[in-house]
VOVO-674196 format. One record per residue (C-alpha): residue in three letters; x, z, y. Coordinates in nm, 3 decimals. Each point is the difference from the previous one (the first is absolute). Layout:
<zases>
{zase Ala {X Z Y}}
...
</zases>
This chain:
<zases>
{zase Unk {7.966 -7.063 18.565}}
{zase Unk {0.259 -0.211 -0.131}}
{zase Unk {0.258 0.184 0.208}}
{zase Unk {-0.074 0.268 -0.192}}
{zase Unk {0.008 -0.129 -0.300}}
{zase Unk {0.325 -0.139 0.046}}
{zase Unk {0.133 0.331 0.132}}
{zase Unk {-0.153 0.169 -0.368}}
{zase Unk {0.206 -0.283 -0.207}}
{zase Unk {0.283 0.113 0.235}}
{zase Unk {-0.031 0.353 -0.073}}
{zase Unk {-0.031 -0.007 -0.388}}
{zase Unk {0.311 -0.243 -0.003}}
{zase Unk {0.194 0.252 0.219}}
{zase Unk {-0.150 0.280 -0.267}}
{zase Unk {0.152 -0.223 -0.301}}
{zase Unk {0.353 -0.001 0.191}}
{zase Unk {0.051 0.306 0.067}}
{zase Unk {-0.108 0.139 -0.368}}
{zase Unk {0.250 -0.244 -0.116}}
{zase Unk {0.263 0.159 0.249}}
{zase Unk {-0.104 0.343 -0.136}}
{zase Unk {0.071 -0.184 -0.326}}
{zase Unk {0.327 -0.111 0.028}}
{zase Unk {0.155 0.331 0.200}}
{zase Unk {-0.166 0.205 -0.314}}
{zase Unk {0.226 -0.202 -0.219}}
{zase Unk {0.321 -0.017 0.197}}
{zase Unk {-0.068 0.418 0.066}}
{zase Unk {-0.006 0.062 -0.396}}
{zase Unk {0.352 -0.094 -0.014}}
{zase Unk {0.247 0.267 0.035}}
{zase Unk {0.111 0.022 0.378}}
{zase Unk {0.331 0.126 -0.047}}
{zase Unk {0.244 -0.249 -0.183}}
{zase Unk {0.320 0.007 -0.105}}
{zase Unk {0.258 -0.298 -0.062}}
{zase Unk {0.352 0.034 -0.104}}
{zase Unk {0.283 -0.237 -0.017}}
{zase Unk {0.200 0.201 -0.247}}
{zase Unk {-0.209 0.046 -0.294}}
{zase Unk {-0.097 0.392 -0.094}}
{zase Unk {0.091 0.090 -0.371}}
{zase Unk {-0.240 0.260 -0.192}}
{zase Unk {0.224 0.272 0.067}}
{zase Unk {-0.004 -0.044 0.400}}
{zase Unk {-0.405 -0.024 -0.044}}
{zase Unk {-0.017 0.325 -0.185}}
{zase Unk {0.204 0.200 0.234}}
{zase Unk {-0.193 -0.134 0.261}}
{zase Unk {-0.322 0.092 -0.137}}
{zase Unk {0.126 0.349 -0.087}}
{zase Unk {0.080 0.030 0.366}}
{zase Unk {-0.316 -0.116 0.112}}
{zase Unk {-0.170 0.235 -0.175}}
{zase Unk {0.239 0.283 -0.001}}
{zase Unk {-0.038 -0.026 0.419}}
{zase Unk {-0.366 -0.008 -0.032}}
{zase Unk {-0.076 0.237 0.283}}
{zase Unk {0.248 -0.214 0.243}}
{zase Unk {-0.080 -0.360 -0.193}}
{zase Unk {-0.330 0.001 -0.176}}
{zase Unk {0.125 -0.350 -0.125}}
{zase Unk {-0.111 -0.196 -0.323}}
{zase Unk {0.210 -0.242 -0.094}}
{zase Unk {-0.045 -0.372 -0.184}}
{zase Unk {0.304 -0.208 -0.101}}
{zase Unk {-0.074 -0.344 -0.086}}
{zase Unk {0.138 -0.366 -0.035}}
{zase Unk {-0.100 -0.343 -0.012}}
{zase Unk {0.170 -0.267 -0.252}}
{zase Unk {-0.110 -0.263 -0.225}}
{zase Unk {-0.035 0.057 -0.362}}
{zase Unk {-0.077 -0.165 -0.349}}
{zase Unk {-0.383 0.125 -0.100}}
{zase Unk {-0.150 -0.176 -0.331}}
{zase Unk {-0.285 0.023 -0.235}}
{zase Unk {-0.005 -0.131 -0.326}}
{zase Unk {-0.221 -0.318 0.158}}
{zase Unk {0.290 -0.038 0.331}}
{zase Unk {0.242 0.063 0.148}}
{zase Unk {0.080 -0.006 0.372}}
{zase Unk {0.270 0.115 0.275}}
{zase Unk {-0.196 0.186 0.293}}
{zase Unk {0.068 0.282 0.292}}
{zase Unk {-0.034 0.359 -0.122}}
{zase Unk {0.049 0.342 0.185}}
{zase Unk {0.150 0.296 -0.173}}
{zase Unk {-0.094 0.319 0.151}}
{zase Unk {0.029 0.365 -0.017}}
{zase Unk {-0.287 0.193 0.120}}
{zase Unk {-0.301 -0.120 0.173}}
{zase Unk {-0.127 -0.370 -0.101}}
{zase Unk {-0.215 -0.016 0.302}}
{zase Unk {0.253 0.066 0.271}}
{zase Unk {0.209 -0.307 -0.115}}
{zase Unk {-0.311 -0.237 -0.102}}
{zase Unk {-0.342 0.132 0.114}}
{zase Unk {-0.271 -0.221 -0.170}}
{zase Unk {-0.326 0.053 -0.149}}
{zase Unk {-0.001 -0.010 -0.398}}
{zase Unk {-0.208 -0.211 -0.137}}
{zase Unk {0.012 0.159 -0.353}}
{zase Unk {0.198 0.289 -0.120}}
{zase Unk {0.199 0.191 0.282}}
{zase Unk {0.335 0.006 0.107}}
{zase Unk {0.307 0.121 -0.233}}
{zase Unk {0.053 0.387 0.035}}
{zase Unk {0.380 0.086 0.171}}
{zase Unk {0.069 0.220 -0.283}}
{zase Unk {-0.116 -0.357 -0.263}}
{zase Unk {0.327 -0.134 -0.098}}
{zase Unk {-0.184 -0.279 -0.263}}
{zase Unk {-0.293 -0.075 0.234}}
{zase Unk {-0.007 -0.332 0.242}}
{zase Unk {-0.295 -0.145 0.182}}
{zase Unk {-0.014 -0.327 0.154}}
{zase Unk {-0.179 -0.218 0.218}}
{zase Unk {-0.282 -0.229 -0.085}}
{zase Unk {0.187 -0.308 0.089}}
{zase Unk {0.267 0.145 -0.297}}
{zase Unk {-0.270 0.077 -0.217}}
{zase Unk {-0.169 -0.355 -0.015}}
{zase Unk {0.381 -0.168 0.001}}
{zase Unk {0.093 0.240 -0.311}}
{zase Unk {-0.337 0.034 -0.181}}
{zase Unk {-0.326 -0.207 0.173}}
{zase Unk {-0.226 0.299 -0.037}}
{zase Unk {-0.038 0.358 0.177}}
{zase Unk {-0.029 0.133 -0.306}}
{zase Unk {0.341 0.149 -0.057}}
{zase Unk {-0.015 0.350 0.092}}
{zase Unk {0.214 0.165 -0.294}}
{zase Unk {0.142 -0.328 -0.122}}
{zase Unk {0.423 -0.023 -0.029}}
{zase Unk {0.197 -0.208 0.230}}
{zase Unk {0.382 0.034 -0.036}}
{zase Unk {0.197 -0.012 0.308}}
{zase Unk {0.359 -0.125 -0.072}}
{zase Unk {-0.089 0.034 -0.358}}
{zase Unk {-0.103 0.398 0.032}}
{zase Unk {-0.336 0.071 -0.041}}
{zase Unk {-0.209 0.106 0.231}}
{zase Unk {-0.382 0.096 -0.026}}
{zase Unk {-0.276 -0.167 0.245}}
{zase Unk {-0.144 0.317 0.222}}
{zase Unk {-0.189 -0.214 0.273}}
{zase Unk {-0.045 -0.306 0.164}}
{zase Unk {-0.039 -0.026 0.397}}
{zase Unk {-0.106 -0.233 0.228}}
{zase Unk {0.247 -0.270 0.118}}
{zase Unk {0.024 -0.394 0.044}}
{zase Unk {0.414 0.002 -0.123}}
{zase Unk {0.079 0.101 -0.333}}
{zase Unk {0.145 0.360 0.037}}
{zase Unk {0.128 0.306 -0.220}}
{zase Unk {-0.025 0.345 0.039}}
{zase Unk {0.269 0.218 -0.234}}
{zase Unk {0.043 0.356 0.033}}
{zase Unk {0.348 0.215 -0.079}}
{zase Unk {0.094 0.309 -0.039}}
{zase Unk {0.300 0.104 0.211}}
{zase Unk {0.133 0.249 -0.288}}
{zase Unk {0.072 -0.229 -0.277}}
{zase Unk {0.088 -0.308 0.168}}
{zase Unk {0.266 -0.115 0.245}}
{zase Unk {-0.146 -0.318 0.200}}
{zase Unk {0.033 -0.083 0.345}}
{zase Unk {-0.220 0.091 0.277}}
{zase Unk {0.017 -0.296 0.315}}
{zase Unk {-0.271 0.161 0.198}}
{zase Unk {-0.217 0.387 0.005}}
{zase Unk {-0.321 0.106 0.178}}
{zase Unk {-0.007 0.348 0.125}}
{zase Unk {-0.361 0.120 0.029}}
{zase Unk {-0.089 0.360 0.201}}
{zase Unk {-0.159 0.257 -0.235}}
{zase Unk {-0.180 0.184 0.249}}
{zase Unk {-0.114 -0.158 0.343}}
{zase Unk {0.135 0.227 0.225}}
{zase Unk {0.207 -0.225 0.156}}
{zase Unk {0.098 -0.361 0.019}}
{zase Unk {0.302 -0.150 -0.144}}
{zase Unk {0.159 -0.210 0.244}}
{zase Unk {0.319 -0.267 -0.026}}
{zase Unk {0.251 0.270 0.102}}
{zase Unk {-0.142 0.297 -0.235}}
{zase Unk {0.038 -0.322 -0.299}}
{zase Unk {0.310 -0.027 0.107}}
{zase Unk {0.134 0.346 0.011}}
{zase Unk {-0.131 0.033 -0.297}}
{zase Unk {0.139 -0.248 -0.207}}
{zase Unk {0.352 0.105 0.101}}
{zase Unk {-0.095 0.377 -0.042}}
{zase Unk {-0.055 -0.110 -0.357}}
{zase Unk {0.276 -0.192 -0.054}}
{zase Unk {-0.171 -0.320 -0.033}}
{zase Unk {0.189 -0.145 0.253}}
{zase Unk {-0.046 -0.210 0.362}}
{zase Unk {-0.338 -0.281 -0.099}}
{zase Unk {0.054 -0.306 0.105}}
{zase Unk {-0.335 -0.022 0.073}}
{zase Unk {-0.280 0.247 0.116}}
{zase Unk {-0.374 -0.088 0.005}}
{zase Unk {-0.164 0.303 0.165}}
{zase Unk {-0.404 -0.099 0.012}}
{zase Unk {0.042 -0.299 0.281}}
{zase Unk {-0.182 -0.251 -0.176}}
{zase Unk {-0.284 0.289 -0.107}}
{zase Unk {-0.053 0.061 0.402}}
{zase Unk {0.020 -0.349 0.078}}
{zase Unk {-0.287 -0.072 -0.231}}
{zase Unk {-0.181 0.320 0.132}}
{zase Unk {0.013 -0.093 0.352}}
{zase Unk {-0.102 -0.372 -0.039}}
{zase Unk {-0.303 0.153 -0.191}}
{zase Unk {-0.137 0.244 0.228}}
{zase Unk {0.124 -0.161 0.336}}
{zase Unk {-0.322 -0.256 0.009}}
{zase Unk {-0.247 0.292 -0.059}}
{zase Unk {0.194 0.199 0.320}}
{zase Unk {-0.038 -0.316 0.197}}
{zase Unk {-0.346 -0.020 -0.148}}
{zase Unk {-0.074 0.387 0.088}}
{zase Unk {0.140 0.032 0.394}}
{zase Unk {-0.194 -0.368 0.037}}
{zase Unk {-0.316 0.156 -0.077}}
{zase Unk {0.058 0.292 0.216}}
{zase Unk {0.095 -0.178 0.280}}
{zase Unk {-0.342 -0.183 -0.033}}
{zase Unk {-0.205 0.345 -0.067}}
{zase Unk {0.162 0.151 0.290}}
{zase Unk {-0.065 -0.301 0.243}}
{zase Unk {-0.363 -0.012 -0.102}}
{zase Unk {-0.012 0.388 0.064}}
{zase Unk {0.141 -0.054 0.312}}
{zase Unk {-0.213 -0.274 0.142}}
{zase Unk {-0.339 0.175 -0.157}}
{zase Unk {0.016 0.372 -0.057}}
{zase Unk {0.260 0.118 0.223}}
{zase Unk {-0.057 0.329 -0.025}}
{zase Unk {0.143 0.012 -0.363}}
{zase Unk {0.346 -0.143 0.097}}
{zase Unk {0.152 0.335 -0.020}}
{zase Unk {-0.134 0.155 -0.259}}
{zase Unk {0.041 -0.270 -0.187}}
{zase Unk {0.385 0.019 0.083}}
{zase Unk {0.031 0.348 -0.051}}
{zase Unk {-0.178 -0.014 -0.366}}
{zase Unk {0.323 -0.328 -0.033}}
{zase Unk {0.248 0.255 0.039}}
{zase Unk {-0.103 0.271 -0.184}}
{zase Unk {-0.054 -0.262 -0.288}}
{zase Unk {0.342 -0.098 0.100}}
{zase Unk {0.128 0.395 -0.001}}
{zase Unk {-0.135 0.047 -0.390}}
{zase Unk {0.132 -0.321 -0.140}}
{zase Unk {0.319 -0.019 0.193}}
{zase Unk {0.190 0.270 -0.302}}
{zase Unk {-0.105 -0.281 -0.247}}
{zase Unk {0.125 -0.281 0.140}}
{zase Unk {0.325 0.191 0.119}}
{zase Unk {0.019 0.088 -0.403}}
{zase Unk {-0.066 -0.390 -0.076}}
{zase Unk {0.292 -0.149 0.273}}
{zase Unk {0.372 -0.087 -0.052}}
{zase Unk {0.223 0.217 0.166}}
{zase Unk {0.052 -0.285 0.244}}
{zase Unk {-0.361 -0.034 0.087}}
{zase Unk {-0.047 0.382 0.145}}
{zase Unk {0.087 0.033 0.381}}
{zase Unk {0.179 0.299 -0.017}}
{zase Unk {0.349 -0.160 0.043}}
{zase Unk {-0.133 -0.295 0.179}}
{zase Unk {0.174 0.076 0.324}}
{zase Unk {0.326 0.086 -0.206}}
{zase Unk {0.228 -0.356 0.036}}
{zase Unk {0.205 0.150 -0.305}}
{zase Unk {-0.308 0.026 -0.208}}
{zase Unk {-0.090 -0.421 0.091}}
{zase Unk {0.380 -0.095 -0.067}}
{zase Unk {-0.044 0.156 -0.357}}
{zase Unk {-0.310 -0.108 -0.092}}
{zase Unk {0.070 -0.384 0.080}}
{zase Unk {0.358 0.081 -0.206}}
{zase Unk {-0.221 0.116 -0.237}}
{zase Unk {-0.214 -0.290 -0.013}}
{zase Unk {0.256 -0.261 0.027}}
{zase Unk {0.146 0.149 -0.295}}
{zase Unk {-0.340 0.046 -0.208}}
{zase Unk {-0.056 -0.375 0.090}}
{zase Unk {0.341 -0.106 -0.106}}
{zase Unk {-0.034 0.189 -0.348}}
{zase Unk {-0.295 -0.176 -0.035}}
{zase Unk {0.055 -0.316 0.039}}
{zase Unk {0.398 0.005 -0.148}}
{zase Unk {-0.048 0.165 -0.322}}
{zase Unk {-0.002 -0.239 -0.305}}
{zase Unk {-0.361 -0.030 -0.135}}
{zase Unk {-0.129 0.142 -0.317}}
{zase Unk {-0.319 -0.098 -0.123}}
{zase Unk {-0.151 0.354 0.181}}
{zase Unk {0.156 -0.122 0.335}}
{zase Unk {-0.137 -0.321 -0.012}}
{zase Unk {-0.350 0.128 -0.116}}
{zase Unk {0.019 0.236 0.289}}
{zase Unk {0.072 -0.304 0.167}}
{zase Unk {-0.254 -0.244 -0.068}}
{zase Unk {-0.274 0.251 0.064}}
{zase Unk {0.172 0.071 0.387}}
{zase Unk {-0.030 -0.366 0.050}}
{zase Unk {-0.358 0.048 -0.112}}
{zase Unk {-0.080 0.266 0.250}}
{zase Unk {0.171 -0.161 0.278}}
{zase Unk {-0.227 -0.308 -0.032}}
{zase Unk {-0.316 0.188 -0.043}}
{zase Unk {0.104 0.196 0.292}}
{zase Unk {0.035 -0.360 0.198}}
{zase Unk {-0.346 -0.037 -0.121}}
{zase Unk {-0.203 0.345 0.120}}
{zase Unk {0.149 -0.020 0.339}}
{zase Unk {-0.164 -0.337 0.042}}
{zase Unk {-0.327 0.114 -0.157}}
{zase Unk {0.023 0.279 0.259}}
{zase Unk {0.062 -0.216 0.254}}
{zase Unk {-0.362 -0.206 -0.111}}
{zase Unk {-0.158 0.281 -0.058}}
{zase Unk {0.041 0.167 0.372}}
{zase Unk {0.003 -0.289 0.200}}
{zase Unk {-0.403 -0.062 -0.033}}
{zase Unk {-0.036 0.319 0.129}}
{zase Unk {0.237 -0.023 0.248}}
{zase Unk {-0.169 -0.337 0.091}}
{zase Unk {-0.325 0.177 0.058}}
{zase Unk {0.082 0.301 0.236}}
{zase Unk {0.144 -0.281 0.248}}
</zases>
């Protein structure tokens, strides 16, 4: 009895980790995957040709493009005044920040007066929620309040339109308008140079999105082939007679489910190529550079966001696997 009682306390805390894993790879996978960083800053004209590319290729490049850039700016009210981190942006707000609103929603691409900030911002600037609508000036031009979204650092969110201004863009996010197809670090690259934005300096193509994934669903696989090990063995030793169909029923399960995960994998994780020693030697290049991106490009506040919740993951990930190792050695205990 109070073996299985501990195993039960064992199994809801393994429960709680691995929702929080789920957790944490939902957040990191609502960033854009495809990212963008540039040494030489792109003017507004270079943005607009490039988005008139993009979408004047659409059959070849079904590409949306966002432009944005992170720098510190004046914002005041008439109670204060402080100096904080914004992000101008052209395009989609939730590929470069992706946070829930907690009143309002997030400036339009096409709202050159609109701004939304964080609630850390809001409580520095004001002390209440209650802003939506209210005027803060940014660099003493006004801006209206649109939203506020959830965040612990004091943040800004300021859209502009590419056609009557001329600011620099550090940094874009490309984002597939169809999903016929995934957009991999040399299609990013090809691209930018087909549309004369130039070599990036640095390319973040989705590795910290399947890094999050596969730390999330890696303790339920351990979880699931664990418990089948232990159905079959008990089939085995009492109802022998059900071993093969049993197996054959696996593999047709296996058959109908096998197009989905195929659908679901990188490109690297499909054994197609896997006895190809070109295909290994470009996939580690591949990796070795998506690491080096990673961990070389200068942090914005998005990066280090994206950051903080990897760091997250990877410790609740510590965490599951030794909940799962608990929760199956009882019953591993009890066959002996």
């Amino acid at each position: 009895m109070k073996h299985t009682a501990v195993r039960i306390i064992f199994v809801c805390v393994l429960g709680v980790f691995i929702a929080l894993g789920f957790r944490e790879a939902r957040i990191i996978g609502q960033f854009s995957r495809v990212s963008l960083r540039f040494e030489t800053p792109i003017n507004g004209e270079a943005a607009r040709y490039a988005r008139q590319r993009a979408i004047a290729y659409e059959g070849e490049a079904p590409i949306w493009l966002t432009f944005w850039a992170q720098e510190t700016l004046r914002l005041a009210t008439p109670m204060r005044e402080i100096t904080a981190p914004a992000i101008r942006f052209s395009g989609d707000a939730f590929l470069v920040w992706h946070a829930a609103y907690l009143a309002g929603s997030a400036p339009s691409g096409l709202d050159g007066y609109g701004i939304a900030v964080s609630y850390a911002l809001a409580h520095q600037l004001w002390g209440s929620l209650d802003i939506i609508g209210k005027r803060l000036y940014v660099n003493n031009a006004p801006r209206t309040v649109r939203g506020i979204f959830e965040g612990t650092a004091p943040l800004a969110l300021l859209p502009f339109h590419l056609e009557d201004t001329a600011p620099y863009w550090s940094a874009a996010e490309l984002q597939l308008l169809t999903n016929c197809k995934r957009l991999t670090r040399e299609n990013a690259r090809q691209f930018a140079l087909s549309a004369g934005l130039g070599m990036p300096q640095n390319i973040h193509a989705g590795g910290a999105q399947a890094l999050a994934r596969l730390m999330a669903w890696l303790p339920i696989i351990i979880l699931i082939f664990h418990t089948a090990f232990l159905f079959m063995s008990y089939v085995k030793t009492y109802k022998p007679a059900y071993v093969m169909p049993l197996l054959l029923s696996g593999f047709i399960v296996f058959a109908l489910v096998l197009p989905f995960l195929l659908n679901h994998l990188p490109p690297w994780l499909i054994p197609n190529q896997w006895s190809n020693f070109a295909f290994w030697a470009n996939t580690m290049q591949q990796a070795n550079e998506g690491l080096r991106d990673f961990l070389s490009t200068v942090p914005t506040v998005r990066d280090i966001e994206i950051k903080i919740h990897l760091l997250r993951q990877t410790g609740v990930f510590i965490f599951t696997l030794c909940s799962c190792v608990l929760v199956m050695r009882p019953t591993a205990k009890t066959g002996e």
